[in-house]
ROVO-454924 format. One record per residue: residue in one letter; chain; x negated, y, z negated of N, C-alpha, C in turn. Coordinates in steps of 0.2 Angstrom, whole numbers. Each point is the difference from the previous one (the first is absolute). Last residue first. Layout:
% residues N
+------+-------+-------+-------+-------+-------+-------+-------+-------+-------+-------+
! resn ! chain !   npx !   npy !   npz !  capx !  capy !  capz !   cpx !   cpy !   cpz !
+------+-------+-------+-------+-------+-------+-------+-------+-------+-------+-------+
!    a !     A !     X !     Y !     Z !     X !     Y !     Z !     X !     Y !     Z !
...
+------+-------+-------+-------+-------+-------+-------+-------+-------+-------+-------+
This chain:
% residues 78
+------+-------+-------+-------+-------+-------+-------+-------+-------+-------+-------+
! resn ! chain !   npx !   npy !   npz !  capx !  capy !  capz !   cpx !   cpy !   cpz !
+------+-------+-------+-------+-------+-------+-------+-------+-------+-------+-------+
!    x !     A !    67 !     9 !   -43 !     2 !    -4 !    -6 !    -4 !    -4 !    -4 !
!    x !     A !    -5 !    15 !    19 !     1 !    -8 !     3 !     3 !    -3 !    -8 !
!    x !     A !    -2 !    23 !     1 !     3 !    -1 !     4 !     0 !    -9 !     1 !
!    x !     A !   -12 !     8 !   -15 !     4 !     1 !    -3 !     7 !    -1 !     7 !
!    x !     A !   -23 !    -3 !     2 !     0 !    -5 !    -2 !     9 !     0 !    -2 !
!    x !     A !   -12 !    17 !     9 !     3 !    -7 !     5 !     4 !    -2 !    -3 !
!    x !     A !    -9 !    18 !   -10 !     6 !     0 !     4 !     2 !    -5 !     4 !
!    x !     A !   -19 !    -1 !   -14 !     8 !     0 !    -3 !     5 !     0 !     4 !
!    x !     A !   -20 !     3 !    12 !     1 !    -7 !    -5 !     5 !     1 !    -2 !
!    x !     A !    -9 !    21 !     5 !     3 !    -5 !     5 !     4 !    -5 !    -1 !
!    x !     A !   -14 !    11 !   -17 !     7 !     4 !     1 !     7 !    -6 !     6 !
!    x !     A !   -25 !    -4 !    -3 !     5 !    -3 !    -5 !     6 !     2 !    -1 !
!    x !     A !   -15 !     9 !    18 !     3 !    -5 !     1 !     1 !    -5 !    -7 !
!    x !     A !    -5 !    24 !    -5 !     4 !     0 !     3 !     3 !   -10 !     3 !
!    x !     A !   -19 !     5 !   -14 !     7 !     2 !    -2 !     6 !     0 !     5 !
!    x !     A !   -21 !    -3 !     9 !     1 !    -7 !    -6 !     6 !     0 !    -3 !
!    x !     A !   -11 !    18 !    11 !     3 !    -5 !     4 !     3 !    -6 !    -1 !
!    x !     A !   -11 !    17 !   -13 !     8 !     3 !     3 !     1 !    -6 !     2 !
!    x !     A !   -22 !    -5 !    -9 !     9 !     2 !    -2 !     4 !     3 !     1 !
!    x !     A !   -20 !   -14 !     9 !     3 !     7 !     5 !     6 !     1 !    -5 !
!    x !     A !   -11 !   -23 !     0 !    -6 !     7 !    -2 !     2 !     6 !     2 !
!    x !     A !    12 !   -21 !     5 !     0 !     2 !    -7 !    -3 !     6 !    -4 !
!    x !     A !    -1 !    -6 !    25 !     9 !     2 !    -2 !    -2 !     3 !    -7 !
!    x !     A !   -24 !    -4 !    12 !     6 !    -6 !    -3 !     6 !     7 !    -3 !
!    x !     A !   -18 !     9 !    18 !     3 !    -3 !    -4 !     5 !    -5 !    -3 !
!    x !     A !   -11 !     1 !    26 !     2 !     4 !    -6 !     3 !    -1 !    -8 !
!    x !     A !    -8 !    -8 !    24 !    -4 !    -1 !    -5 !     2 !     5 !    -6 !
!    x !     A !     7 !   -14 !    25 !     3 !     5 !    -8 !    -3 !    -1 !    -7 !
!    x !     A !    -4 !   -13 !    25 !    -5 !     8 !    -3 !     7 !     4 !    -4 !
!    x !     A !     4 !   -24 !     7 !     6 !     6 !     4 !    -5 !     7 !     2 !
!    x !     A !    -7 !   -18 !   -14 !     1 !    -4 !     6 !     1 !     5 !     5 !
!    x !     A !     3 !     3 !   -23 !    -8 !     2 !     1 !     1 !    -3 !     8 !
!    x !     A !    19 !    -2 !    -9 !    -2 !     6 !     0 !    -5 !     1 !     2 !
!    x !     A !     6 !   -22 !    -2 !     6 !     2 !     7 !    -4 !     9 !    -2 !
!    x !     A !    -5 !   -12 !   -20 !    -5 !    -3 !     8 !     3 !     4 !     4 !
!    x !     A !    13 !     4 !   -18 !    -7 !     5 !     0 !    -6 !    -3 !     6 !
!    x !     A !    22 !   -12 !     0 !     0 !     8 !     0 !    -7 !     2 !     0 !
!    x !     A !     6 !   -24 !     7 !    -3 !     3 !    -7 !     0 !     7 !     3 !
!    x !     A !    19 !   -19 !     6 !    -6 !     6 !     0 !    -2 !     2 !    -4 !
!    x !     A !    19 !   -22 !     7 !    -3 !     5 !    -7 !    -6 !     3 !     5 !
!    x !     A !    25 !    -7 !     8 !    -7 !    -1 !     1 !    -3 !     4 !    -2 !
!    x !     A !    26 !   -12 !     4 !    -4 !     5 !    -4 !    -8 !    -3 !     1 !
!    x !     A !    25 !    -3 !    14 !    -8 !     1 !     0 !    -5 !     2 !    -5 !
!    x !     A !    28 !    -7 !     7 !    -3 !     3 !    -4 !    -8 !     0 !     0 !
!    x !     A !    22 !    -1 !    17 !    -6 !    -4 !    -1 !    -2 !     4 !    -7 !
!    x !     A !    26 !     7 !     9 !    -9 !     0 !     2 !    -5 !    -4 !    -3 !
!    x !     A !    25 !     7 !     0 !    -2 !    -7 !     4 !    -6 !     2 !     3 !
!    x !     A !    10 !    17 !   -16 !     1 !     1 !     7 !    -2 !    -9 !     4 !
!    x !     A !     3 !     0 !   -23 !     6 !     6 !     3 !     0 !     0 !     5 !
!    x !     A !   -19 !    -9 !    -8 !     6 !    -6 !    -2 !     4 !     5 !     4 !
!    x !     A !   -17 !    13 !    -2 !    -1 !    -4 !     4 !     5 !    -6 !    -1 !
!    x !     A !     2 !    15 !   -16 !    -2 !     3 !     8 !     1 !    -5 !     3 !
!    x !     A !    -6 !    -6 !   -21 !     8 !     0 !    -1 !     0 !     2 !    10 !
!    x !     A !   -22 !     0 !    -8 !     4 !    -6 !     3 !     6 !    -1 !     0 !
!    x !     A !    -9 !    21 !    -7 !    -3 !     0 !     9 !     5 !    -9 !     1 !
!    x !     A !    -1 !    12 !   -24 !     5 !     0 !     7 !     0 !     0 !     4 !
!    x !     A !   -16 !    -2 !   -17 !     6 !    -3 !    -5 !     7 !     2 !     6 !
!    x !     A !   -24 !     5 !     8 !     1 !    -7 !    -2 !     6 !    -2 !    -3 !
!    x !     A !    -6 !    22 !     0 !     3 !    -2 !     5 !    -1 !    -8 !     2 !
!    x !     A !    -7 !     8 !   -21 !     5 !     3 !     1 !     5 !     0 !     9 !
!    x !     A !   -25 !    -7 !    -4 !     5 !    -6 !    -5 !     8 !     4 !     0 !
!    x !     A !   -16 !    12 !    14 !    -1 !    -7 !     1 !     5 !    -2 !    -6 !
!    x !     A !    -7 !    16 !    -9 !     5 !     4 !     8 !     2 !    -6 !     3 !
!    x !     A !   -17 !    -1 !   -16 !     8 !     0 !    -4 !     6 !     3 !     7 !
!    x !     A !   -27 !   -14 !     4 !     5 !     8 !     0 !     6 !     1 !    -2 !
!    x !     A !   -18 !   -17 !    -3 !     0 !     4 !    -4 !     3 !     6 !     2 !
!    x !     A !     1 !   -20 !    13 !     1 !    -2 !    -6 !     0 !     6 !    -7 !
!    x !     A !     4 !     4 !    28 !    -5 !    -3 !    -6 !     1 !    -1 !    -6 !
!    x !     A !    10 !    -3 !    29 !     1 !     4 !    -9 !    -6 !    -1 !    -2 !
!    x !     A !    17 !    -2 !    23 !    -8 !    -2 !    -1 !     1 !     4 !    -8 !
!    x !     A !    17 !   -12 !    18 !     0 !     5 !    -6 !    -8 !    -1 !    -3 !
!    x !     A !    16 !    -8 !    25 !    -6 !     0 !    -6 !    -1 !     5 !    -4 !
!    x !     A !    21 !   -10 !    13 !    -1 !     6 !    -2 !    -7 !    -3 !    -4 !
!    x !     A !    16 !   -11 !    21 !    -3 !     1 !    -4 !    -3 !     6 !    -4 !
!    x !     A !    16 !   -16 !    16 !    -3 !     7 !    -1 !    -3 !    -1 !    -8 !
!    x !     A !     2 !   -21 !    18 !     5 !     5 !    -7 !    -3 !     5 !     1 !
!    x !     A !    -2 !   -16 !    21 !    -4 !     3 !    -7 !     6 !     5 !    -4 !
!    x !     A !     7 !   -19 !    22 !     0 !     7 !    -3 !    -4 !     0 !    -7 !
+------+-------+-------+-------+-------+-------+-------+-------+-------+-------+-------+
């Protein structure tokens, strides 16, 4: 019988990635699952995808806002 397993894909530059990195492994401990992590290049994986749209940081709302986000992870994940 194969364990279950949970592949977690991430990139190195995404703070969203690193805040769910600080509890997907506890997760998977809890449930008797595999832990999988495997790096992606984001901006390869977009051009990849045709999302040819601006960078997040060039859009100040935008930018405002998912730092707003951020905190609230962050603050929620302690």
């Amino acid at each position: 019988m194969t364990a279950r397993a949970l592949d977690f894909y991430f990139d190195f530059m995404s703070p969203f990635a690193y805040l769910a990195f600080q509890k997907v492994p506890g997760l998977c401990r809890k449930y008797g699952l595999e832990f999988r992590p495997h790096v992606a290049n984001l901006p390869r994986l977009k051009l990849l995808a045709g999302n040819t749209g601006p960078a997040n940081v060039s859009i100040p709302l935008k930018i405002r806002y998912l730092r707003k986000d951020l905190d609230r992870w962050a603050t929620l994940y302690d």
